[in-house]
MDAnalysis code that builds the backbone (N, CA, C; Angstrom):
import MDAnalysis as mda
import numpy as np

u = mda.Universe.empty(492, n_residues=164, atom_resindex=np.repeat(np.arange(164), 3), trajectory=True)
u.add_TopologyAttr("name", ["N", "CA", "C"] * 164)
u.add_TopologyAttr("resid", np.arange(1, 165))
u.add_TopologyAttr("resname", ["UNK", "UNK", "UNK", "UNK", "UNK", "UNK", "UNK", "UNK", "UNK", "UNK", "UNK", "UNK", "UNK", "UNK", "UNK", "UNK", "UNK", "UNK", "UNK", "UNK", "UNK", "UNK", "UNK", "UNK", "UNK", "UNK", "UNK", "UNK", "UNK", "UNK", "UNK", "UNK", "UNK", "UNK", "UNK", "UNK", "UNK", "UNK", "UNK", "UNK", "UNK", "UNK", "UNK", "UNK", "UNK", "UNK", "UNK", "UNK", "UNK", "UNK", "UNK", "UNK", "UNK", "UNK", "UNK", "UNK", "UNK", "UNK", "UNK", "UNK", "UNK", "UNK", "UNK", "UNK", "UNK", "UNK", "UNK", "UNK", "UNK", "UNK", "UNK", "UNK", "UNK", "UNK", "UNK", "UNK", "UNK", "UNK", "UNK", "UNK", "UNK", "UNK", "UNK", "UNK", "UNK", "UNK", "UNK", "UNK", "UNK", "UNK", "UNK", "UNK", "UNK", "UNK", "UNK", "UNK", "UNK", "UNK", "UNK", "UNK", "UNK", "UNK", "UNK", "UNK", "UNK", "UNK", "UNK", "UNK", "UNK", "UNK", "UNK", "UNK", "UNK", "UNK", "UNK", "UNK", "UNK", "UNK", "UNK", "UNK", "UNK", "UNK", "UNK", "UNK", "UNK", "UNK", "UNK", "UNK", "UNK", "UNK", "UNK", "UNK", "UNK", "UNK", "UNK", "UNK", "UNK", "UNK", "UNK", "UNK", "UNK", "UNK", "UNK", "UNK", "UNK", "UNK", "UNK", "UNK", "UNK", "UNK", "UNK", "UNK", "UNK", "UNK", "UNK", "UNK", "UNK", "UNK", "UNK", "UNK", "UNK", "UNK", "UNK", "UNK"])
u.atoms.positions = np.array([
    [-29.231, 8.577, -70.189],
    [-28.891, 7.448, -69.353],
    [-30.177, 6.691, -68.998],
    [-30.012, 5.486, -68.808],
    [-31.300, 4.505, -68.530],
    [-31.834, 4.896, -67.424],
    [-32.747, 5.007, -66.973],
    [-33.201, 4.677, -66.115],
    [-33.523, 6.179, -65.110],
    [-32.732, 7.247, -65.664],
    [-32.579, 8.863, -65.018],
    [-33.578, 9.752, -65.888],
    [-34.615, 10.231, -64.983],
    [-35.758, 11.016, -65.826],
    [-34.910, 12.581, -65.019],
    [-34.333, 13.717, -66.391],
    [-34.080, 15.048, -66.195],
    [-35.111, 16.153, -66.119],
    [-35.105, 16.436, -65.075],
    [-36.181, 17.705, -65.223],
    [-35.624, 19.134, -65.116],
    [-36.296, 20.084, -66.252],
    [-35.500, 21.411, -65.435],
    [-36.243, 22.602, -65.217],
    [-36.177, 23.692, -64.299],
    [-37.016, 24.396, -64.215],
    [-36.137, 25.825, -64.403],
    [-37.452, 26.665, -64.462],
    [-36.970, 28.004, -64.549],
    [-38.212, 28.572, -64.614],
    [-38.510, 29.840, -63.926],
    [-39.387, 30.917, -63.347],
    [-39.979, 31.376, -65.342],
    [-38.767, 31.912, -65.577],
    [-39.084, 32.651, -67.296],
    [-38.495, 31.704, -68.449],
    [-37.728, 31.560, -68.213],
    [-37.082, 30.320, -69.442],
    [-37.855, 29.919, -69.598],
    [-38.137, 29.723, -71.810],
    [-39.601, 29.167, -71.739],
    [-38.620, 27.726, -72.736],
    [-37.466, 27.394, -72.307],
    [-36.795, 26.099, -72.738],
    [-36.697, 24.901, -72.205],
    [-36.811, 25.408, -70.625],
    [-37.077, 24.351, -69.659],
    [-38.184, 23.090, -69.609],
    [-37.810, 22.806, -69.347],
    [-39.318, 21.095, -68.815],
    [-40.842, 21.826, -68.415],
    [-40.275, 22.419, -66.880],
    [-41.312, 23.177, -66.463],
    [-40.941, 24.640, -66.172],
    [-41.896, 25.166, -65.914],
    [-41.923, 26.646, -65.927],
    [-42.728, 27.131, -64.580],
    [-41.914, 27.201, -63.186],
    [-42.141, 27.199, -62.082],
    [-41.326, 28.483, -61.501],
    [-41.964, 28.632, -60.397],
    [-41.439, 29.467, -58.965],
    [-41.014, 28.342, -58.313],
    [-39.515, 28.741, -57.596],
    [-38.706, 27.792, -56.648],
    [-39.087, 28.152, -55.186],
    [-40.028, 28.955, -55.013],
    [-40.667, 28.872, -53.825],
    [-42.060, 28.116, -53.379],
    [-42.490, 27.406, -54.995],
    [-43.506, 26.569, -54.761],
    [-43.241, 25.513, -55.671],
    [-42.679, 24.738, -55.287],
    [-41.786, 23.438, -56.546],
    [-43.070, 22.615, -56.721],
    [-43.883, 22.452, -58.240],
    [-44.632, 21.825, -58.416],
    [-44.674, 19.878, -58.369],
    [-43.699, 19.649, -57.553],
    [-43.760, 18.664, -57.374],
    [-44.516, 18.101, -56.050],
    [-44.009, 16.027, -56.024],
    [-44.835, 15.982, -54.852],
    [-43.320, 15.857, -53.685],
    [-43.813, 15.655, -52.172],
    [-42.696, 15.246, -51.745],
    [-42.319, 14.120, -52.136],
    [-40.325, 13.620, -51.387],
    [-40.117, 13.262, -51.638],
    [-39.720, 12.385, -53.524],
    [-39.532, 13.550, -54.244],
    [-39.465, 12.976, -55.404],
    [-38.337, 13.337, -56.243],
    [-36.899, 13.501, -55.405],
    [-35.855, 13.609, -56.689],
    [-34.975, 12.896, -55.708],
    [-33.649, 12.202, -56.173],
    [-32.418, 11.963, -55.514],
    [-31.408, 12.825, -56.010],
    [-31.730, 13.925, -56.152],
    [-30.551, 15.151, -57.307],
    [-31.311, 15.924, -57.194],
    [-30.782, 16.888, -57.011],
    [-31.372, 18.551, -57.334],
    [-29.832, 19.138, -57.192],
    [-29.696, 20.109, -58.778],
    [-28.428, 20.914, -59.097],
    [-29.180, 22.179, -59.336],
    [-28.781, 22.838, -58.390],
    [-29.426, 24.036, -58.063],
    [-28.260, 25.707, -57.854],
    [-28.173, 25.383, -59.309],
    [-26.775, 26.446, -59.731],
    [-27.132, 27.661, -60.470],
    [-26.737, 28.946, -58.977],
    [-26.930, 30.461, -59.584],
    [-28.697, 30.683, -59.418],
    [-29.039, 30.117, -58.788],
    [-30.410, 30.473, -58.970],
    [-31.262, 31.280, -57.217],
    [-30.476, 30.692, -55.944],
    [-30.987, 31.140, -55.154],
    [-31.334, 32.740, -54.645],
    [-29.979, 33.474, -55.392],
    [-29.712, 34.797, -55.586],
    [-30.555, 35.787, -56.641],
    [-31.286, 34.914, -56.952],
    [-32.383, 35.530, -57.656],
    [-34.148, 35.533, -57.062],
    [-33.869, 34.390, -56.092],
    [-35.381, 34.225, -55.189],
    [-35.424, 35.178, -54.116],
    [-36.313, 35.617, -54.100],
    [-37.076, 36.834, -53.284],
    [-37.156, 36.573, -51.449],
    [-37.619, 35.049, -51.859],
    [-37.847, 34.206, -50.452],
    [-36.969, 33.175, -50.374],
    [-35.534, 33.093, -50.002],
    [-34.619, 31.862, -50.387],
    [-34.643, 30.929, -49.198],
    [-35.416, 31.604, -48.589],
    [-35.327, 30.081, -47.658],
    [-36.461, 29.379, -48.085],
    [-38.089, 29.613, -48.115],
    [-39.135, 29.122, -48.395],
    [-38.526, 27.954, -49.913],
    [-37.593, 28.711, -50.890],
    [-36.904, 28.162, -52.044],
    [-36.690, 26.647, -51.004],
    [-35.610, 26.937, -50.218],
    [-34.525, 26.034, -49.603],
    [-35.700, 25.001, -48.823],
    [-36.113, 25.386, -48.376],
    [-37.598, 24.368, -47.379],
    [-37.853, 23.474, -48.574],
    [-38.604, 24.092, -49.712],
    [-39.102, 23.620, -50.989],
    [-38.274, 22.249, -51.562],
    [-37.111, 22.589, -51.447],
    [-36.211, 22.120, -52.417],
    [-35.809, 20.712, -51.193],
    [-35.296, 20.712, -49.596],
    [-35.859, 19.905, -48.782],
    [-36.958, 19.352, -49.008],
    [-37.826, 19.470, -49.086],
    [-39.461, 19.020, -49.123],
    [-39.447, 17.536, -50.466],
    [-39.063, 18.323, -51.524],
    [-38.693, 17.631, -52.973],
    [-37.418, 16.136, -53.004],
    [-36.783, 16.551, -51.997],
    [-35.437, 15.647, -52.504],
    [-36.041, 14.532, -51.316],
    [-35.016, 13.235, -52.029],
    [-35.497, 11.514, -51.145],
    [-34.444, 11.626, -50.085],
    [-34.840, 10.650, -49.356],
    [-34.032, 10.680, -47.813],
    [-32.812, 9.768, -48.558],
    [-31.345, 10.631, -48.573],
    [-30.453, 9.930, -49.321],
    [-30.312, 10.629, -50.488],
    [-30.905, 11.829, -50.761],
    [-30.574, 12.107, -52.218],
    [-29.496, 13.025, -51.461],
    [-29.275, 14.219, -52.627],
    [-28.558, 15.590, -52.612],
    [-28.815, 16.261, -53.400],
    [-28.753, 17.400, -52.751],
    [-28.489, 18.685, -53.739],
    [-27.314, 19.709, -53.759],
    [-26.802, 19.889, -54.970],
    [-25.684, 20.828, -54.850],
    [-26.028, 21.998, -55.561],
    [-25.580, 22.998, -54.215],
    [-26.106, 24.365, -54.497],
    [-25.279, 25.426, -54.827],
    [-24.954, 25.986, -55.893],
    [-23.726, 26.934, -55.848],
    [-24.276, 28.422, -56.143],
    [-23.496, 29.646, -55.668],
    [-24.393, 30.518, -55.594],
    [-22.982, 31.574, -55.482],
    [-23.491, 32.933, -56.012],
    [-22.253, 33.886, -55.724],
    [-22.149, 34.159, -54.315],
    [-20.745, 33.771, -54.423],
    [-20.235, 34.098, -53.078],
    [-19.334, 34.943, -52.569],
    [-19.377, 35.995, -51.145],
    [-18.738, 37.184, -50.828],
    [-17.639, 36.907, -49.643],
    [-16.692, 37.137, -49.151],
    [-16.169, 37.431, -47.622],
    [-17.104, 37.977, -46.454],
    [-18.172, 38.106, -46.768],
    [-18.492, 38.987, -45.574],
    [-20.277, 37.912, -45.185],
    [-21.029, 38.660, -44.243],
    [-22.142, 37.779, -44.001],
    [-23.301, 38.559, -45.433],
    [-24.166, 37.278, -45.333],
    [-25.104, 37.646, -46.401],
    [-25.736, 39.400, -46.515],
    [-25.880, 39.625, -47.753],
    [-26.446, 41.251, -47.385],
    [-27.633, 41.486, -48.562],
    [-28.687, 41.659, -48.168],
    [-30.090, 42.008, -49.120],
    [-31.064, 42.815, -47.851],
    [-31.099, 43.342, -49.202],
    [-32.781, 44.329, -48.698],
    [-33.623, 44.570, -50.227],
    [-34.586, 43.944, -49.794],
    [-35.966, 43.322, -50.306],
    [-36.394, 45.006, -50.902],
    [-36.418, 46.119, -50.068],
    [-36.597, 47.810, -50.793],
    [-35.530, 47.888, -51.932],
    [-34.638, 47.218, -52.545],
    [-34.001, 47.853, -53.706],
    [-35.196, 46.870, -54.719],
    [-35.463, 48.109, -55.395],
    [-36.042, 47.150, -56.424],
    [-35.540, 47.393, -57.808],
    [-34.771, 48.693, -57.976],
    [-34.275, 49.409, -59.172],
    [-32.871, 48.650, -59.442],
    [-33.173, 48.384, -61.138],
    [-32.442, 47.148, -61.671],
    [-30.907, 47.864, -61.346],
    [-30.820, 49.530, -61.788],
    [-29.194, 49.902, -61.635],
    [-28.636, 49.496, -60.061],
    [-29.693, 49.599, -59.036],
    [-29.317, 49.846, -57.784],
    [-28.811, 48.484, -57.429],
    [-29.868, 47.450, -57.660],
    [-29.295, 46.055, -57.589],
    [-28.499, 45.487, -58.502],
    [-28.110, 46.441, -59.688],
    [-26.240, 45.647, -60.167],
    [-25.898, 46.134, -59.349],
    [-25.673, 47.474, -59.107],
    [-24.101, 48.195, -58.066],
    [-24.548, 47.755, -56.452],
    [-25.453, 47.083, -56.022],
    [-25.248, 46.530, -54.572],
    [-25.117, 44.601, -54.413],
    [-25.897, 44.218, -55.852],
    [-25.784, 42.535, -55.952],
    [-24.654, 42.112, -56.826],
    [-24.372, 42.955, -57.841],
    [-23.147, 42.548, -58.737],
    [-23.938, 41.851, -60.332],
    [-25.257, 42.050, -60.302],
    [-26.263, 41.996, -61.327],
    [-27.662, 42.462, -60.927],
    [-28.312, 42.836, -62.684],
    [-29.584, 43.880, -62.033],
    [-30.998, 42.591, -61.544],
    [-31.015, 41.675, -61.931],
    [-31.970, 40.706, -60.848],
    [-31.185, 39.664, -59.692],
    [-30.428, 39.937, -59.555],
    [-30.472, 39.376, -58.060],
    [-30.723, 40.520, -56.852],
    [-31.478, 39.858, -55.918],
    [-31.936, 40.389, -54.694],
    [-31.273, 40.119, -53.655],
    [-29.647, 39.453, -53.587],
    [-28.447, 39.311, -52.293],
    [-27.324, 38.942, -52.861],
    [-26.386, 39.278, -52.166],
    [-24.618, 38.771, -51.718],
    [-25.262, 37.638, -51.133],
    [-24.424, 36.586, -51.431],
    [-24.192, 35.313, -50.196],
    [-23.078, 35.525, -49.314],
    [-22.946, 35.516, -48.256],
    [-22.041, 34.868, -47.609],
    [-22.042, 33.416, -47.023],
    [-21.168, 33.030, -45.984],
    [-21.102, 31.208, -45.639],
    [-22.284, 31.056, -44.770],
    [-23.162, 32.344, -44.279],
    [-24.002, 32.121, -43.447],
    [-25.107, 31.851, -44.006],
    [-25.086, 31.208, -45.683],
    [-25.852, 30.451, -46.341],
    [-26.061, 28.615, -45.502],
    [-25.101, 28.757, -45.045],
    [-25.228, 27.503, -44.215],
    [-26.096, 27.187, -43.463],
    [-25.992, 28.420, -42.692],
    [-27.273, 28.232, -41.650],
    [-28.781, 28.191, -41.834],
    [-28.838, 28.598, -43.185],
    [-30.643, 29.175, -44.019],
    [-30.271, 27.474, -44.694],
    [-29.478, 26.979, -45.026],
    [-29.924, 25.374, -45.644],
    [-29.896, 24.504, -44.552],
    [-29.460, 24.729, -43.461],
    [-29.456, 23.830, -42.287],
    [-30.719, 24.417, -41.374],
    [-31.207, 25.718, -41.388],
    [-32.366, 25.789, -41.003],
    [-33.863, 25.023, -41.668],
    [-33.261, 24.842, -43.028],
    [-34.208, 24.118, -44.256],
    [-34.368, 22.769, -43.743],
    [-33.314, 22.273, -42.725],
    [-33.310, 21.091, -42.619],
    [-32.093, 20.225, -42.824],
    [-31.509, 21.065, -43.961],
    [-29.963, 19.639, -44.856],
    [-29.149, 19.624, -43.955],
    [-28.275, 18.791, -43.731],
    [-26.724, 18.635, -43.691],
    [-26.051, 19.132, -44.884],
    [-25.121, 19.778, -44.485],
    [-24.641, 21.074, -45.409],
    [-23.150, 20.484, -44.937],
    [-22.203, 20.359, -46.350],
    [-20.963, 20.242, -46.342],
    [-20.750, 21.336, -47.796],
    [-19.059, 22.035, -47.460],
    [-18.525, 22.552, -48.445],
    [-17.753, 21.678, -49.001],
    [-17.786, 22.436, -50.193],
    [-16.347, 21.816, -51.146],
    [-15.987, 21.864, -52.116],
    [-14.959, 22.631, -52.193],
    [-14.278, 23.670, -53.375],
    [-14.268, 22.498, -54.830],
    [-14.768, 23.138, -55.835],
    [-14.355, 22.253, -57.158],
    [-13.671, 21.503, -57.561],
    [-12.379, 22.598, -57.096],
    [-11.027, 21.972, -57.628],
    [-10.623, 20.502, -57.048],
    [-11.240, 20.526, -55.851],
    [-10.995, 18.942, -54.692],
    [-12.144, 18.007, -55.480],
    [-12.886, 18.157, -56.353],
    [-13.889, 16.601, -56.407],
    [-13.776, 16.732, -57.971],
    [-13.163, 17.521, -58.533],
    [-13.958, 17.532, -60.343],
    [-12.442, 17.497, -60.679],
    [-12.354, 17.001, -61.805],
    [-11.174, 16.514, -62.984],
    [-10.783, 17.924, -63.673],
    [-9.541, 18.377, -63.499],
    [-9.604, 19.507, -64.453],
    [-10.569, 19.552, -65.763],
    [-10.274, 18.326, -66.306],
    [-10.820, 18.728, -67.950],
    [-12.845, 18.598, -67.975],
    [-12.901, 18.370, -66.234],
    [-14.733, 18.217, -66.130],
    [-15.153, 20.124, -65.865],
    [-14.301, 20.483, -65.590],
    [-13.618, 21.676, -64.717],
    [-14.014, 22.763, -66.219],
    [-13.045, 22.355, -67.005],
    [-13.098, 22.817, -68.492],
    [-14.197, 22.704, -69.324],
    [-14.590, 21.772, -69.441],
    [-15.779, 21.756, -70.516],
    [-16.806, 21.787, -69.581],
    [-17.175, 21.969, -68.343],
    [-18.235, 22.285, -67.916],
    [-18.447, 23.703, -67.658],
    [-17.306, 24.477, -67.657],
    [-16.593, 25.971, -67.969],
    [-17.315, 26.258, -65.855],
    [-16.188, 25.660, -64.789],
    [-16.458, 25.810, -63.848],
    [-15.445, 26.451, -63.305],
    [-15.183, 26.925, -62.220],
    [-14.711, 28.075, -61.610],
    [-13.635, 26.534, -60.335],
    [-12.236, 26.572, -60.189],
    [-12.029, 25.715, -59.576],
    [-12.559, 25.858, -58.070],
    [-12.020, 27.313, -58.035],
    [-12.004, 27.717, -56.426],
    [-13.615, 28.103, -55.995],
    [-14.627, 27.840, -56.855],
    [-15.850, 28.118, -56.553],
    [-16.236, 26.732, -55.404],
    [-17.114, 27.379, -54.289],
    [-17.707, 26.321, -53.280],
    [-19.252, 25.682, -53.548],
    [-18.845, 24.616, -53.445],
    [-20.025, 23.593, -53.464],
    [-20.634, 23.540, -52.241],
    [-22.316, 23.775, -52.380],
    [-22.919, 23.454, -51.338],
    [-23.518, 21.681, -51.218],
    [-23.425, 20.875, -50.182],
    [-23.221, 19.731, -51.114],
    [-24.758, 19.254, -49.607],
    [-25.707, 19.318, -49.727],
    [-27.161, 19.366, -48.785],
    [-27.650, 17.517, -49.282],
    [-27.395, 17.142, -47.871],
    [-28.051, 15.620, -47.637],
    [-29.467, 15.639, -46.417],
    [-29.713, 15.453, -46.837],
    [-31.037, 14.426, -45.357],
    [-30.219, 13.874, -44.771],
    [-30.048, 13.474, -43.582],
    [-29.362, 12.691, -42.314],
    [-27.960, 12.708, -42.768],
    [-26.999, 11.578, -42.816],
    [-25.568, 11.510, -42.916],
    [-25.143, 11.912, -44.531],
    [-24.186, 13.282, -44.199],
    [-23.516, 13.592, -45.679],
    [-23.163, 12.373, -46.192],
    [-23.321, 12.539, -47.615],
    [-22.837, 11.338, -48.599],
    [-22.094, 11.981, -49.381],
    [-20.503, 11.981, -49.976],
    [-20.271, 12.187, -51.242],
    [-19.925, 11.738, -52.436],
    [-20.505, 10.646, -51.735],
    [-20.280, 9.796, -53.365],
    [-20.913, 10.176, -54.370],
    [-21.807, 10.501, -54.444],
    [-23.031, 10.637, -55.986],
    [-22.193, 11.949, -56.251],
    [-21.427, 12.747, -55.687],
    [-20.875, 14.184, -55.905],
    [-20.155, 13.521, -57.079],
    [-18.968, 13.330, -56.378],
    [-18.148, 12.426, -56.699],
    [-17.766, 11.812, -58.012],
    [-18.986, 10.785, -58.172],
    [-19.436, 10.105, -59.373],
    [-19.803, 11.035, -60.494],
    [-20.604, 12.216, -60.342],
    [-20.951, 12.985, -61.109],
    [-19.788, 13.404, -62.280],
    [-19.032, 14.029, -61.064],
    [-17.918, 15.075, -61.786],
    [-16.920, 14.525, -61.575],
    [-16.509, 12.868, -62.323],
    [-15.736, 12.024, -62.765],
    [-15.917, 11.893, -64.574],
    [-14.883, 12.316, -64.994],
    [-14.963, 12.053, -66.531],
    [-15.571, 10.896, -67.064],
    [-15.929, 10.735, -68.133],
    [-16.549, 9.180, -68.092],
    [-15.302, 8.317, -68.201],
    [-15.554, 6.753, -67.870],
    [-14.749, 6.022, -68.035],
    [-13.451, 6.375, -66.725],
    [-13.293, 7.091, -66.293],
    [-12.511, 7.223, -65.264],
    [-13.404, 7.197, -63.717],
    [-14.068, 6.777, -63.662],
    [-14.714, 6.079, -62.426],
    [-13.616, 5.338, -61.122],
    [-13.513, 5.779, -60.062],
    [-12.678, 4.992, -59.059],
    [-13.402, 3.947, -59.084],
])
């Protein structure tokens, strides 16, 4: 698309753009209106310093949508498991270091965002749903600077050509 420079990161992925820690985003402030930040917080050691970071990075007016495995119960990690079997059978895989629960809210609103939910199935097109191979009932973390916006959500995960 004209005018949209993609960047992507990853800690080990050596496919990505850059090849960073999300607890020290080599950028400057203020420099994205987007950050899609999917499956990755559950793997940072320090997820809030991540979440500050990732605040720090985005424009007054951008967003970021954050999706992350999510549990019924409040968040649960301890930083002493370090053994890969121990953290599948307590995270549900052998590198992640937590369960989320909704009290992810409060660690992105401590970051700073305005934090709105919102289930898939309510903003994305079945067939965006499908070929993006997304989960309906999975929750969107949807993190603004000052007043939630959801339009750019919105716009995103509108098929093409079907634009309101």
């Amino acid at each position: 698309m004209p005018g949209i420079t993609y960047v992507s990161l990853d800690l080990c992925n050596p496919r990505v753009t850059i090849r960073a820690n999300a607890e020290h985003l080599p950028f400057t402030s203020e420099a994205f209106d987007l950050i899609y930040c999917s499956h990755v917080l559950e793997h940072v050691p320090d997820d809030r310093t991540a979440m500050h970071e990732m605040y720090r990075v985005m424009r007054c007016g951008g967003v970021a949508i954050i999706l992350i495995p999510l549990w019924n119960k409040p968040t649960y990690e301890d930083q002493s498991i370090t053994d890969p079997c121990e953290r599948e059978r307590l995270f549900g895989q052998f590198d992640h270091v937590r369960w989320y629960g909704l009290d992810i809210i409060e660690r992105l609103t401590d970051a700073g965002f305005v934090v709105q939910t919102v289930r898939i199935g309510d903003v994305a097109h079945a067939c965006a749903i499908e070929h993006f191979g997304l989960d309906a009932n999975e929750i969107l973390f949807v993190c603004t600077i000052g007043q939630p916006r959801m339009s750019p959500l919105t716009d995103l995960l509108q098929p093409e050509g079907e634009h309101p």
